[in-house]
N, C-alpha and C positions, 0 to 999 in steps of 0.2 A: 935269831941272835939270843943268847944268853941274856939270863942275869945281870952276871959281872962285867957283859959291855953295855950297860945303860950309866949314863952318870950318876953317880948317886944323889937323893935326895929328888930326883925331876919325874915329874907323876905328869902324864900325857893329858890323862885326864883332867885331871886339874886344870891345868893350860885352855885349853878346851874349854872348859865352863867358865874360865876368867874372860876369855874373848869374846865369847857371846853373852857373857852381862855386862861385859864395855860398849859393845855394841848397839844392846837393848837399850842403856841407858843417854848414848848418842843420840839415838834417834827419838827418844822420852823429851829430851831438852830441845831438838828440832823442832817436833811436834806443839811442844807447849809454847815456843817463842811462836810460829805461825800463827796457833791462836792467838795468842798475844796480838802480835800482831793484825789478824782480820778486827779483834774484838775492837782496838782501838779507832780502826778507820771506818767498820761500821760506826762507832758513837760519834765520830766527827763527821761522820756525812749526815747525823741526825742532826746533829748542833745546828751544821751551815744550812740543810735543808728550812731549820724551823727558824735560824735568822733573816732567810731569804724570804718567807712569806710573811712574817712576824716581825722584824726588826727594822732597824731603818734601812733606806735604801742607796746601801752604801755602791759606788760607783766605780771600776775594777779600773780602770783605763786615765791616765793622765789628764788633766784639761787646763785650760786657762785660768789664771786667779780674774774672778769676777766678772766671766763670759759664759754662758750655758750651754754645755753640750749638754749639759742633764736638762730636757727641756720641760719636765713637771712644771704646768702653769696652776693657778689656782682655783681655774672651772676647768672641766672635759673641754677636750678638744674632738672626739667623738662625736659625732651625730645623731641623736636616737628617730631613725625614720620615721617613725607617728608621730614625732612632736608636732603639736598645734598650733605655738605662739604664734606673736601679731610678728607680720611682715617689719620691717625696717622701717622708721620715721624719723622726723627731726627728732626726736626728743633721747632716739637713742646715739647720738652724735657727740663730741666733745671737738670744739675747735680748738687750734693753738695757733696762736696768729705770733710772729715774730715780729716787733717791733721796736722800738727806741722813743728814749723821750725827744730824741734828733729829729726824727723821721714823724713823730705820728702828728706833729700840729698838721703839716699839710696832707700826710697819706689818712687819718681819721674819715675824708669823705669816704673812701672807698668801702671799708667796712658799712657806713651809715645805709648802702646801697644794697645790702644784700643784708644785714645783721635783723633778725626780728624779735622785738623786745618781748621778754616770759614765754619765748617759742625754742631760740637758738640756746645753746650753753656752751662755755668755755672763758677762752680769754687769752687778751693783751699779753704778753710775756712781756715786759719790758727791762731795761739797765739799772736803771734806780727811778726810784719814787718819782713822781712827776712834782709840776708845780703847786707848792700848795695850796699857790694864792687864786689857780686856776679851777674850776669845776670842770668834773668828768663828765662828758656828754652823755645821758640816757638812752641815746638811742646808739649807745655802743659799744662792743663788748666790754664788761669790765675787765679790770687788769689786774695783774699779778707781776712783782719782780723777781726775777731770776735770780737763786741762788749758787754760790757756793763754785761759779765757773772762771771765777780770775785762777783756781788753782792750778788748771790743767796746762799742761805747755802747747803749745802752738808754734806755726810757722811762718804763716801768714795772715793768717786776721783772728781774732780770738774773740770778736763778735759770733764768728760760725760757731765754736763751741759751745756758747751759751746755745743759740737757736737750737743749737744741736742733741740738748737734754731738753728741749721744751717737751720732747716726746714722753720722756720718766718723768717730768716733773707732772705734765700733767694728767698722768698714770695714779701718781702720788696725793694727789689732790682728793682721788676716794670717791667720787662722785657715784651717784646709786644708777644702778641699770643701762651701763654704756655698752654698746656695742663696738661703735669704733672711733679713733680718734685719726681729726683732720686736720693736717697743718696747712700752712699758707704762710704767706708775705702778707707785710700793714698793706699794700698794693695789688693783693689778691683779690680781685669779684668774682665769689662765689654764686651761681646761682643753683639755688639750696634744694629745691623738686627735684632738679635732674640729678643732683647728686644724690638723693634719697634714692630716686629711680636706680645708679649705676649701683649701689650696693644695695639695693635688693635683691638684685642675679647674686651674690656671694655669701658663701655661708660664712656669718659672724664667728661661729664658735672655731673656723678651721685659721692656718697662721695666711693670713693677706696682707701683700704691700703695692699697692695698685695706685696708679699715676700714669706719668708722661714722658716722654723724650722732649729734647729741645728739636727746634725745627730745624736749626743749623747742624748742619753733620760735621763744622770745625766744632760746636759746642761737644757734642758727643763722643768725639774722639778725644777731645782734652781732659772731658771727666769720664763716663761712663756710656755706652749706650742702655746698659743695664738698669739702670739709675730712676729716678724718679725727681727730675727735677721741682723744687723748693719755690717757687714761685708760682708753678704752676699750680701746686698744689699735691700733695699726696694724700691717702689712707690706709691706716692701718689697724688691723681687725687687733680686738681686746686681748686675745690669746697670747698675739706676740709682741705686742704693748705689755702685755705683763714680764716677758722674756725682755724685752730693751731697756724695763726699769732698772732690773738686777743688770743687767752686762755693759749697759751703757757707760759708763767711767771707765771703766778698763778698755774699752773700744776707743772711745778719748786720747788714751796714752798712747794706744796701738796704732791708730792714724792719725795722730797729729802734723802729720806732714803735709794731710789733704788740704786743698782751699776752702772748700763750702762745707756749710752744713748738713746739706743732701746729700753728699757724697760721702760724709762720717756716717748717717743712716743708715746707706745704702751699705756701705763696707760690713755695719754691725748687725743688719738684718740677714747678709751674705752667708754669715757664721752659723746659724741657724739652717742653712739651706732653703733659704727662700728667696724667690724667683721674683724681678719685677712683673707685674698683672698691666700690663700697658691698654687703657681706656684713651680713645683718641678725642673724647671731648675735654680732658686738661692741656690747657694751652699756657706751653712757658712764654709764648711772645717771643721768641729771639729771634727777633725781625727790625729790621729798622725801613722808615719812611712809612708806608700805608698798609695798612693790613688789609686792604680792601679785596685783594684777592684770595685771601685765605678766607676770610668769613662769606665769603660771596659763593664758597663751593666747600663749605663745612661736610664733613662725610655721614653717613645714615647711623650718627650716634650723639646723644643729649648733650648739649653743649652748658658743661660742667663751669671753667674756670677761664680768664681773662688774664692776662700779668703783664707789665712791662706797661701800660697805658700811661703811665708820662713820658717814656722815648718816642711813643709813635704819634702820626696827627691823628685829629681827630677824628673817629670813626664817620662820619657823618660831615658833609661839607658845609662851609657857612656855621659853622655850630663849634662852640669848644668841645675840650671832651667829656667834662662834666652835664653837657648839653648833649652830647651826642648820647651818654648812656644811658642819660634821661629818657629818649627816646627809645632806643633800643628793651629797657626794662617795662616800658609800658606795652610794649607786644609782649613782653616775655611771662609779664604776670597774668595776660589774657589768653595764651596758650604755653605755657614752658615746655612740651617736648617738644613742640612744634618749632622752635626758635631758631634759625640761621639751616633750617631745614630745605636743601636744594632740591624743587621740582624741576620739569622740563617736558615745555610742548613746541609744535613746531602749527604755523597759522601760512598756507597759501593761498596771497593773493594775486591782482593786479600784474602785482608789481615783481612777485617771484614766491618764494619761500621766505620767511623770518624762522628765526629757531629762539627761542626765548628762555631763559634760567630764571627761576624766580630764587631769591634765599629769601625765605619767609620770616616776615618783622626786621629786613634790613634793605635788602636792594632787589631790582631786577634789570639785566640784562636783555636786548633785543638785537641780534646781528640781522644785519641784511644775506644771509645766505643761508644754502645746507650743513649747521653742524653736526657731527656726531655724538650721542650723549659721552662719549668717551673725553671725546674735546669738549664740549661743555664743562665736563666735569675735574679739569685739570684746571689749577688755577694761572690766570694771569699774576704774569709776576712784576706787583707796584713796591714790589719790599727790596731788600738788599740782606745780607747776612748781618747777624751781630757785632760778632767780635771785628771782622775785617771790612764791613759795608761793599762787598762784592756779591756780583751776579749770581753766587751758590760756591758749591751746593749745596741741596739741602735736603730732606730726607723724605721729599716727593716730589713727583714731577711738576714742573710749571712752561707754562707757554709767554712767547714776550707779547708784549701789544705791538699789532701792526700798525708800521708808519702809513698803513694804505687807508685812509676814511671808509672807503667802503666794507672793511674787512672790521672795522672798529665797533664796537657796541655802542648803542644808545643806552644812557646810564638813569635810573629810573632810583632815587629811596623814600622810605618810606615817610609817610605825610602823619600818618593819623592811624590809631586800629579802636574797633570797636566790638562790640560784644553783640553779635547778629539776635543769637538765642542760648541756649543755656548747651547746645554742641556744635553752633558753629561760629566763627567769625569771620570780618570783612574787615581789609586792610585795606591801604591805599597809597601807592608811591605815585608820586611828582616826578615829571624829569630833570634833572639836573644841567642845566643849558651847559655852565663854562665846562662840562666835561664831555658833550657831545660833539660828534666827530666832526672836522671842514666837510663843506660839501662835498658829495660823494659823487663827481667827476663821471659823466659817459654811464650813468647807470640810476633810473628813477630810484628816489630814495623816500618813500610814502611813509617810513617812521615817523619823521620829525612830524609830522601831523599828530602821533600819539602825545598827548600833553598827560593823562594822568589813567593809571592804571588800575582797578579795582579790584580786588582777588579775594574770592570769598573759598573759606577752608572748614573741612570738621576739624574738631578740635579732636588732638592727635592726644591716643591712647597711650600712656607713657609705657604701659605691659608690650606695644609691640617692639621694644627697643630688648624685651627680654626673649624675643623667640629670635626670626633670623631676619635684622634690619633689611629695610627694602626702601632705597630712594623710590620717591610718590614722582605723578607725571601731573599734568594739567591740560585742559582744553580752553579754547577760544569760546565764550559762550557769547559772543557781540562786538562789535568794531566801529563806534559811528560818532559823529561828532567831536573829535577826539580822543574819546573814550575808550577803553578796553576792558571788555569783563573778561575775570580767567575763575575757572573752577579748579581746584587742585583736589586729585582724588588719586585713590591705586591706579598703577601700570596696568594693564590689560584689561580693565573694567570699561 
């Protein structure tokens, strides 16, 4: 092509070198924004890396106003495996006892019974100030009034709310060197060894809510089986005592709709993810008529707490109940793991087989037959349910009492215990006439000759109750004059 067919004025070349320094400089500003780019997400991943290990520990995820998913408590809750410290004792304990200026003229005995003065620590929660014209008994926890709980709404009783912060309140109290804190009812008896014993198996510094079920399964289905019923008593370790101070009021607002105060606990300890630790020596009582068949076959674990003792008779016949736990305390302070502890031997004579239960420091059983430890160990059912006073059920097996005399036990409690030597002791029940059987028709019946029974025990190692509990057996060591000597030792020794 010619000259004079190009257009004039248009140079190829040119064109040419403009499109490749358009292009150069396209990909110049491409380039430079990348960097750009990296430079800045590198510098903010330094920022956040050095906020996260350096800055506060701020928390990515929604939560509740005044409930802790963040659960930073103010000691480790880690373990360091070589720690040495001392084991668990009274002194690392804090009680909180709920009670009223209503309630504690008469429920006062009960703490006097288990409270030991410059030993135990805690305290009274009460409504308001007591009388001032009254003195506070010394031999009993002092008190403290509950703050700050008429503000919370409620449904149905707004006593529970109060009880219900006794846990933060007495968190807040500051006391030096607690491990864990234990609540109760003014009608709570604690006995204070075995409960040292049940939280020594458990590490303080980990989150623990350890208690009871009610005995009634109408109780358990109306509030919780999860639960830790408030009379019977609970504990709970310092870690998540420190977690209940802070979230407790917001838990308040959250289940005000619950009845009790164990059941607002249990809901706010829930939040946390912690599990009730169910110990079968806290007993809520929701029994009515005679406990005599639950203590009479207590299972192979330290019998902790007592509750409900002004619904039921007297532990002990002939005796109030203030008399009866008289009794009961004075074996209990001569052996404590040993207490409501069920052996079983079997003595034949003459006259057949007898199979015998002892519960050690409270009653002993003697049937005219062959029972099995399995029937032995099921109790007779002298109680009824709480809420409804029916036959059950209830959340372990019971057998009825036979209308047949012969099939009945001969009822044996305890008289007297004493301090044989410095590892063993000797107790002594009496038989009980008005609850021994009619006579036993077509079949010799050589018990009633047994007038008092004598059982001599080592005194029981409260450590074996931390390896793998083991109901003890007994032998016959004598039979005469009325008499009975029983030795109670290990199974298969």
């Amino acid at each position: 092509m010619s000259a004079q067919g190009r257009e004039p004025g248009h140079n190829p070349f040119k064109s040419f070198k403009l499109s490749i320094f358009s292009d150069k400089l396209s990909d110049i500003i491409a380039t430079s924004f990348k960097a750009f780019l990296i430079i800045i997400f590198i510098l903010t991943s330094v920022v956040l890396v050095f906020h996260s290990f350096f800055g506060s520990q701020t928390r990515w995820w929604p939560r509740y106003p005044d409930t802790l998913l963040n659960t930073t408590t103010t000691r480790p809750v880690c373990v360091d495996p070589s720690r040495t410290e001392n084991p668990t004792n009274l002194s690392h304990i804090v009680f909180g006892i709920g009670g009223s200026t209503e309630t504690w003229s008469h429920r006062q005995k009960y703490s006097r019974l288990w409270w030991r003065v410059n030993s135990t620590r805690g305290f009274v929660w009460l409504d308001e100030q007591p009388d001032p014209n009254s003195t506070w008994p010394e031999n009993s926890p002092p008190y403290k009034v509950s703050s700050d709980w008429t503000k919370f709404r409620f449904s149905s009783s707004q006593s529970a709310v109060r009880i219900a912060r006794i846990v933060s309140e007495s968190f807040r109290v500051g006391l030096p060197d607690v491990r864990w804190f234990v609540m109760g009812d003014d009608d709570t008896v604690f006995f204070v060894d075995n409960l040292v014993t049940v939280l020594q198996k458990y590490d303080h510094e980990k989150m623990y809510y350890i208690g009871g079920n009610s005995e009634s399964v109408e109780q358990n289905v109306l509030h919780s089986y999860g639960m830790a019923f408030g009379g019977g008593g609970f504990a709970i370790s310092y870690p998540l005592a420190a977690e209940l101070a802070k979230a407790m009021d917001g838990c308040l607002d959250r289940y005000y709709n619950f009845y009790g105060s164990d059941q607002r606990i249990w809901a706010c300890v829930s939040e946390f993810g912690v599990s009730l630790t169910n110990e079968p020596g806290f007993h809520q009582m929701d029994v009515r008529g005679s406990a005599y068949g639950l203590l009479a076959t207590h299972p192979a674990a330290p019998l902790v707490t007592l509750h409900h003792l002004d619904h039921l008779e007297p532990l002990f016949p002939n005796h109030t109940q203030d008399e009866s736990l008289n009794t009961l305390i004075q074996a209990y302070q001569l052996d404590p793991a040993r207490t409501l502890q069920q052996s079983v031997c079997y003595y034949k004579n003459w006259g057949g087989i007898w199979s015998i239960s002892i519960s050690w420091g409270y009653t002993i059983q003697i049937y005219n037959s062959f029972l099995l430890p399995p029937d032995l160990q099921t109790p007779i059912q002298t109680f009824k349910t709480w809420r409804s006073w029916a036959n059950g059920p209830f959340t372990f097996n019971t057998r009825p009492i036979s209308p047949d005399p012969c099939e009945q036990p001969i009822i044996y409690f305890l008289d007297w215990a004493h301090e044989a030597s410095k590892r063993e002791s000797l107790t002594s029940y009496k038989k009980f006439g008005a609850e021994s059987p009619k006579e036993c028709k077509g079949k010799v019946d050589y018990r009633r000759t047994v007038e008092k029974i004598l059982v001599s025990a080592p005194k029981m190692d409260s450590q074996e109750f931390a390896k793998a509990p083991r109901r003890q057996c007994c032998e016959i060591e004598n039979f005469q004059y009325g008499k009975m000597k029983v030795n109670v030792k290990s199974c298969g020794l």
